[in-house]
Each structure stands twice: as structure tokens, then as C-alpha cells.
C-alpha positions as CSV (number, residue, x, y, z in Angstrom):
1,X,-17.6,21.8,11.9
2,X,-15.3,22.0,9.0
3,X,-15.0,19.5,6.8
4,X,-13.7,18.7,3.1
5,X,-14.7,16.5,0.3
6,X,-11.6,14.5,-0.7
7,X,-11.0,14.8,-4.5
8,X,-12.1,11.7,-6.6
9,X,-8.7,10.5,-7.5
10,X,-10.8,7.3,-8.8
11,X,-9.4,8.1,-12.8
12,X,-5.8,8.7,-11.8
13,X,-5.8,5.5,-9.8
14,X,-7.3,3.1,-12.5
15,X,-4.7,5.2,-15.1
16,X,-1.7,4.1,-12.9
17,X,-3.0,0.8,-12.5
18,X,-4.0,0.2,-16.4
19,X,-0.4,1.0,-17.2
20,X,0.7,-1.8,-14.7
21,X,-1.6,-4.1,-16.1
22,X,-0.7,-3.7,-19.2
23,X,2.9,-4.5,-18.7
24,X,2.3,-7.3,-16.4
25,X,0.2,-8.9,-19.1
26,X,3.4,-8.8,-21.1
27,X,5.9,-10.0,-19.0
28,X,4.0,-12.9,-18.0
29,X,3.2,-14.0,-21.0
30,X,6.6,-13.5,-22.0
31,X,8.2,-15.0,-19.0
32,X,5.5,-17.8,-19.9
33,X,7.0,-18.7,-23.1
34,X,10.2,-17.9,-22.3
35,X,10.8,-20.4,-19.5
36,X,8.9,-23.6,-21.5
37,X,10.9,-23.0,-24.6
38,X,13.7,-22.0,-22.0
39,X,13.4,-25.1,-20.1
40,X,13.2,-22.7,-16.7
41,X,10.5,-23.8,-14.2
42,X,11.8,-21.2,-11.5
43,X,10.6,-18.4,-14.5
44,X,7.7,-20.3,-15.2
45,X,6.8,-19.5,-11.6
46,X,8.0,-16.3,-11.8
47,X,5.4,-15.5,-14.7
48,X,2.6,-16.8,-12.5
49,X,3.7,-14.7,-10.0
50,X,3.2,-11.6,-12.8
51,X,-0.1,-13.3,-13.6
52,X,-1.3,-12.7,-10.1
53,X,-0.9,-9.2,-10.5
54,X,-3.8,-9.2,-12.9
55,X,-6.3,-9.8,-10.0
56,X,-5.0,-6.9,-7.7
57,X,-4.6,-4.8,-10.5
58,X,-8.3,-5.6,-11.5
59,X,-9.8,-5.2,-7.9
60,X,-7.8,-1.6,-7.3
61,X,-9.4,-0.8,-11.3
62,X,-12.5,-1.7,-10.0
63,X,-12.6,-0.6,-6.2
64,X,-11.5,3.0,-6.8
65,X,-14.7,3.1,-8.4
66,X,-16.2,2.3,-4.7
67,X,-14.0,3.9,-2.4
68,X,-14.0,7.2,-3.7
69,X,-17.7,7.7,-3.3
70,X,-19.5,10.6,-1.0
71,X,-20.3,9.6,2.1
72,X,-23.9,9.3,2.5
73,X,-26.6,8.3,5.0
74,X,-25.2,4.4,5.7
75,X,-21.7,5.7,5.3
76,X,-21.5,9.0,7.2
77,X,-17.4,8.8,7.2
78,X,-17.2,7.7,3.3
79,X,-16.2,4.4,1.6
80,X,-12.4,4.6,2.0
81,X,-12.5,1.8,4.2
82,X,-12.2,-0.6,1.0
83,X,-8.9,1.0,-0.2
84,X,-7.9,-0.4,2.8
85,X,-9.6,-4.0,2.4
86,X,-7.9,-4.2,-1.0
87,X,-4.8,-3.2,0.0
88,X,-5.0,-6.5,2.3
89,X,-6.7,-8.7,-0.2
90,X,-3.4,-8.0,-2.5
91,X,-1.3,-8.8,0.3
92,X,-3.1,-12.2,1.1
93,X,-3.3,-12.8,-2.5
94,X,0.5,-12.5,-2.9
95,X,1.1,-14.7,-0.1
96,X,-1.3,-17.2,-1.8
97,X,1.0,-17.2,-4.7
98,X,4.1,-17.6,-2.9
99,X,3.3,-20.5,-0.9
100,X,1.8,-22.0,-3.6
101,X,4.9,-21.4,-5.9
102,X,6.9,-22.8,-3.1
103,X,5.1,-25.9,-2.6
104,X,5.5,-27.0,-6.5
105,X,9.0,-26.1,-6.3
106,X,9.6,-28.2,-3.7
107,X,7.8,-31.1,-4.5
108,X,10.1,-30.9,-7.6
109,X,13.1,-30.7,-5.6
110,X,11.6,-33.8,-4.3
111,X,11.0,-35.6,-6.9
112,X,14.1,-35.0,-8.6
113,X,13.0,-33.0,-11.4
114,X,15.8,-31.4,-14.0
115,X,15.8,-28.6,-15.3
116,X,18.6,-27.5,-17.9
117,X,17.3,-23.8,-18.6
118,X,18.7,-22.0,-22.0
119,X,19.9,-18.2,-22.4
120,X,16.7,-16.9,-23.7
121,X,15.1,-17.6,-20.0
122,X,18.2,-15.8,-18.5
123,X,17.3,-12.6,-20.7
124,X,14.2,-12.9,-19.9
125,X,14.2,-12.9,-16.2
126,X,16.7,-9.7,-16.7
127,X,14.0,-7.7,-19.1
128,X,11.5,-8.6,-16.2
129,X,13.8,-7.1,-13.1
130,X,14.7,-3.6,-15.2
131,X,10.5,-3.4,-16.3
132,X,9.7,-4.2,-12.7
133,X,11.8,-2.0,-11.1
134,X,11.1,1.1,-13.4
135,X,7.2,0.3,-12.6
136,X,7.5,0.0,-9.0
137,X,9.0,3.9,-9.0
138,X,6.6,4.6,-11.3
139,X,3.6,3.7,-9.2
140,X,4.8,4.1,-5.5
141,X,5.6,8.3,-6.8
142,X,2.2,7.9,-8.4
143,X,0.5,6.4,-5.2
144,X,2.1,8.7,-2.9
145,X,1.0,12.0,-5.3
146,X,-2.5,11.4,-4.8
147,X,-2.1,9.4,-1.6
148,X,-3.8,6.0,-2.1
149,X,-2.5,3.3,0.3
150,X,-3.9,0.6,-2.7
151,X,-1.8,2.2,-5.6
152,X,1.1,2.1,-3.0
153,X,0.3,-1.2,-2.1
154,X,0.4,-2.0,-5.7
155,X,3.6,-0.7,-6.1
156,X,5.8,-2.9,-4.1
157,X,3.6,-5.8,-5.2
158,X,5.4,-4.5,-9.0
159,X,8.9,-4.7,-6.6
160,X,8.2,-7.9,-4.8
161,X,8.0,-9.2,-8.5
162,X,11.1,-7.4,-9.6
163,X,12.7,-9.2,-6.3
164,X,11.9,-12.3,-7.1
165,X,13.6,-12.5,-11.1
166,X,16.7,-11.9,-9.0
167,X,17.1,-15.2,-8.0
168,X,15.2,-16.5,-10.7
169,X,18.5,-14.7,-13.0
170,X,20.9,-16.4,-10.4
171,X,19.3,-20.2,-10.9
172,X,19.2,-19.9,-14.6
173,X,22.9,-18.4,-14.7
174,X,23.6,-21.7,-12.6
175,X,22.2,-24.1,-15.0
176,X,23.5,-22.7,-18.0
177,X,26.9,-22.6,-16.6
178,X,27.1,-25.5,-14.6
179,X,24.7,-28.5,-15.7
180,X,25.4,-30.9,-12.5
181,X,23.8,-28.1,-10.7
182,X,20.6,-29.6,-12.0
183,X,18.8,-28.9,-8.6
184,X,19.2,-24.9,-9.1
185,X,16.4,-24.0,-10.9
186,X,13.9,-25.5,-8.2
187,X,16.1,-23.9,-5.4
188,X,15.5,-20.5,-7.1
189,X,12.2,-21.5,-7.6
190,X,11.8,-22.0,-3.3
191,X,13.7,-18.6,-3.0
192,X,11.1,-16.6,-5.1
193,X,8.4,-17.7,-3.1
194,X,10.0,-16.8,-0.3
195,X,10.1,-13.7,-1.5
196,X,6.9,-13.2,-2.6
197,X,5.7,-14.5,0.8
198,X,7.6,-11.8,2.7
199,X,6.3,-8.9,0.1
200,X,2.6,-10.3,0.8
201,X,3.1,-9.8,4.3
202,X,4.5,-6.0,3.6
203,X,1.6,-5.1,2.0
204,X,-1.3,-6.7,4.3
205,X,0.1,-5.8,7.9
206,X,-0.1,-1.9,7.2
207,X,-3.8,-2.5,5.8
208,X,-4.9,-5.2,9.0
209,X,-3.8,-2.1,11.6
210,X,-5.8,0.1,9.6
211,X,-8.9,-2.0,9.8
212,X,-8.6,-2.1,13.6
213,X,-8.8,2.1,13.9
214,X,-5.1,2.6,13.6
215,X,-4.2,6.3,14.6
216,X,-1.9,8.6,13.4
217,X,1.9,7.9,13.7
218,X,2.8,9.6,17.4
219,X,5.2,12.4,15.2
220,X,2.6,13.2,13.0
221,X,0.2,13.8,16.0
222,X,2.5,16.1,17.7
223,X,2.5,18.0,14.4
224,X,-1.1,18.3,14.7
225,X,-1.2,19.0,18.4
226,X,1.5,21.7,17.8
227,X,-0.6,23.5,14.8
228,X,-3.3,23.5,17.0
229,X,-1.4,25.0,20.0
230,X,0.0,28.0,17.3
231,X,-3.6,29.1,16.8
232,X,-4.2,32.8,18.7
233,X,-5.9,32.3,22.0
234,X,-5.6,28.5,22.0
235,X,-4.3,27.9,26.0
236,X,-4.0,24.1,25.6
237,X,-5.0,20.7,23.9
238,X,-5.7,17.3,24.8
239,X,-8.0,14.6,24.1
240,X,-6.8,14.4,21.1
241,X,-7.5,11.3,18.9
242,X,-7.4,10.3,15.3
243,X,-7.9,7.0,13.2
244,X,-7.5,6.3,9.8
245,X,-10.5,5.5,6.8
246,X,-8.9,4.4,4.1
247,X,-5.9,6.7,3.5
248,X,-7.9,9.5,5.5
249,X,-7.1,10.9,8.9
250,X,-10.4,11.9,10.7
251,X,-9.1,14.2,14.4
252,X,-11.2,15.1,16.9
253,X,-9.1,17.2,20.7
254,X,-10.6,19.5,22.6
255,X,-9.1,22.8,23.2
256,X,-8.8,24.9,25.9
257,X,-9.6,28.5,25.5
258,X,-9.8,32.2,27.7
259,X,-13.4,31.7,29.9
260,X,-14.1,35.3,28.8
261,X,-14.2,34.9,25.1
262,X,-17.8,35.0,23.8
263,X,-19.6,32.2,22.4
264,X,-19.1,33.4,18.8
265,X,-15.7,33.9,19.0
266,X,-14.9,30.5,20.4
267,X,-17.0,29.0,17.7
268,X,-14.4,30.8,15.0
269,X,-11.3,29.6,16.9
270,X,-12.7,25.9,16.9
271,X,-13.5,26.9,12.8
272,X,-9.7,28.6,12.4
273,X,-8.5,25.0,14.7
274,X,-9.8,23.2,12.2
275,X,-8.7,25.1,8.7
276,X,-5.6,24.6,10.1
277,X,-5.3,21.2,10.9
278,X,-6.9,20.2,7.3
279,X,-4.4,22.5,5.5
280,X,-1.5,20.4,7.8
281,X,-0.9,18.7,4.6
282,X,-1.3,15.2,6.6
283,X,-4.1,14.1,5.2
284,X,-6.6,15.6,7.8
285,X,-10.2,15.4,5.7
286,X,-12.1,16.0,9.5
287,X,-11.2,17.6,12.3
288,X,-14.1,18.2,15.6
289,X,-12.9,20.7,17.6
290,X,-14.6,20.7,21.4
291,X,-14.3,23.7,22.9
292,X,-13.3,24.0,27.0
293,X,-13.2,27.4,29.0
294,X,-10.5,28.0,30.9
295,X,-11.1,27.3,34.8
296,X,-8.4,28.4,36.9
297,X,-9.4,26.2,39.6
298,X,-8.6,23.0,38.1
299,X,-5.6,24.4,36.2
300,X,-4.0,25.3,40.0
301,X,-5.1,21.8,40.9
């Protein structure tokens, strides 16, 4: 049986991620400031909302020290498994956030709390969409280059953030330009935690299918199937099954091959099966190739 090692991708991931971190400890602090001298409590929420990033980026620093591990004898298919369980926690953690950012904002609504926000929050929440934005392609092209499902996750967690300064902008626009509107910085406020809600959600569905054996997408197993079908001698496939670990595909099919070939020779087909599917550039890290004689009997059946 062939199988590869996957490269430790562990330094590139906690690069990405220190980068990320670093700016989100800026904006938040900046958004911070920015809406109490401001006089914004939708930005003030919105730089909580950065300050959550801290803990996802923290747990994908620390976790791609974990998941990138050989497999060993408790672990025989690895330790990708917790890319996957962060990529959840950062979804859950992100819905956390928003409903908590919701409820404040509307008990505030509530309550009747005014807000009369100043320019320098405006500029703020602008600075915060452009940083946001340019990080979130940043890190999805990352994530995607060394295919980690937690950088990716990471990434739109950088654009549900860039999201939610839209309407944080809008309500601070309001404000300034239209005092009586004194209920539009809580209503922005509700509307970013809406946001961040629905971007939680994003993030952890993806990662809960995973956790439950999710296969392969049914157009990148016919890809496989028909790679397997182009290899010399190979009659026909099926039992073919995959599941994810992490961001690996593990395959296993059996293949149907001419009765007379001799045992070694079906034993490099299976080998040549499996090059092949690895190579697919899919993300194939195991392939198990069972190999079936050709019976003409039950082929006429």
C-alpha cells in the first residue's frame, strides 16, 4: 500500500496566523478607543468582535503544532482530526460573540440609550473594513496554498469582521448626520451581530460534516474513479469510498482486473492505482486498492 507523509505545514500556518493576529490586536484596540472617545457603541462592539479573533487565532497558533503530527500507534490515520475541531471551535466562538454583541445592543435599544458618535469612529470603522478585507485575501490564498481548512476557516472569520464595520460605517454616518436618529447606532450594533452570527455558522457547518466522516464531493469522486479507470488493464471500479481527516482525503475502491494477470503484476497495478490517485492533486494522502479478478460469469449476469 502506498502511502505519503503530508508535509508539516505547521510554520506556514502559525506565520499566516501571527500576521492576522497582529493586526487584529491593532484594530481592536484602535476600534476600542476610537468608539469611547467616538461616542460609538456599535464600534465598540465591533472591536470586541476583533478581540475574539485573538482566541481563534491563538488555538490555530497552537493546534497546528498538534495536528500536523505523524500518525503513530493511538493515531494510525494522524492528528488532522483537530484542524477540523478548531475550525468548529472558531465557528461556535464567533457565534458566541454575535449573540452576545446582539443582546447588549438590544437591551440598549431598550433602554433607550443615545449614542451621538463623532467622525473619528466613522474613520475608524472605514480603516477596519479596507485592513479586513485585504487580510481575508490574504489568508483564504494562504489557506488554500497549503490546504488547511483552519487557516481558511480563519480567513472569513477576518471577512465576517470586515462585514460587520459595514453597517457599523452606515450607523455612525447616521448619527453624525442626523442626530434624532439617536437609536442608529444600537440598530447597527443588532445588524453586526447578525452578521457575525451567520459568518459563525459558515465556518462551523463545513467542520461538524467533517467530524461525522464526510466524503468527498460526488465531482471530485468521479475524478478519482475516472483516474483510476485510465490506468492500463484496469476493467472497472467500484466500492469506492473516501472520508475526510482533517483536510485529508483517505480512498479505499476495489478494482477489477484481467483473471490471468499474475499475482505480481496485479500487486503493481493496485501500486500504479494508487500513485495515481495521490498525484490527483485532491488531496489524496491514502489510497487502498483491493484487487478483484475478472469473472466472466458474474459480469454476463
Amino acid at each position: 500500500m502506498t502511502r505519503i507523509v503530508k508535509k508539516d505545514d505547521s510554520s506556514e500556518v502559525r506565520r499566516i496566523t501571527w500576521v492576522g493576529l497582529g493586526w487584529n490586536i491593532v484594530l481592536s484596540v484602535g476600534k476600542f478607543f476610537a468608539g469611547y472617545f467616538g461616542g460609538s457603541q456599535a464600534l465598540i462592539a465591533d472591536a470586541i468582535h476583533s478581540a475574539s479573533d485573538f482566541i481563534t487565532d491563538i488555538a490555530i497558533i497552537v493546534g497546528s503544532r498538534f495536528w500536523n503530527s505523524p500518525p503513530d500507534a493511538e493515531h494510525p490515520y494522524g492528528h488532522r482530526r483537530f484542524e477540523t475541531l478548531i475550525s468548529v471551535g472558531i465557528g461556535l466562538a464567533v457565534c458566541a460573540v454575535g449573540f452576545g454583541l446582539g443582546y447588549n445592543a438590544v437591551i440598549a435599544l431598550k433602554d433607550g440609550v443615545q449614542s451621538k458618535p463623532e467622525w473619528i469612529a466613522a474613520i475608524m470603522a472605514a480603516v477596519s473594513i479596507v485592513v479586513k478585507e485585504a487580510l481575508f485575501r490574504y489568508t483564504r490564498n494562504k489557506g488554500r496554498a497549503i490546504r488547511s481548512e483552519a487557516v481558511e476557516a480563519n480567513a472569513w472569520h477576518h471577512r465576517s469582521d470586515a462585514y460587520s464595520s459595514i453597517p457599523v460605517l452606515v450607523a455612525v454616518l447616521f448619527g453624525i448626520l442626523f442626530p434624532d436618529l439617536w437609536f442608529a447606532d444600537s440598530v447597527g450594533a443588532i445588524i453586526v451581530s447578525v452578521f457575525i452570527i451567520h459568518s459563525g455558522f459558515e465556518i462551523a457547518w463545513p467542520g461538524i460534516h467533517r467530524v461525522a466522516d464526510e466524503g468527498a464531493s460526488e465531482e471530485v469522486s468521479q475524478r478519482l474513479k475516472s483516474i483510476a479507470l485510465a490506468c492500463p488493464n484496469v476493467i472497472s471500479i467500484h466500492g469506492f469510498r473516501s472520508r475526510y481527516v482533517g483536510s485529508d482525503l483517505h480512498v479505499d475502491l476495489h478494482v477489477v482486473v484481467p483473471a490471468e494477470m499474475t499475482l505480481l503484476a496485479a500487486h503493481d497495478l493496485a501500486e500504479e492505482v494508487e500513485r495515481q490517485l495521490i498525484e490527483s492533486g485532491e488531496n489524496v494522502v491514502d489510497a487502498l486498492v483491493h484487487i478483484d479478478p475478472y469473472d466472466e460469469r458474474k459480469a454476463n449476469k
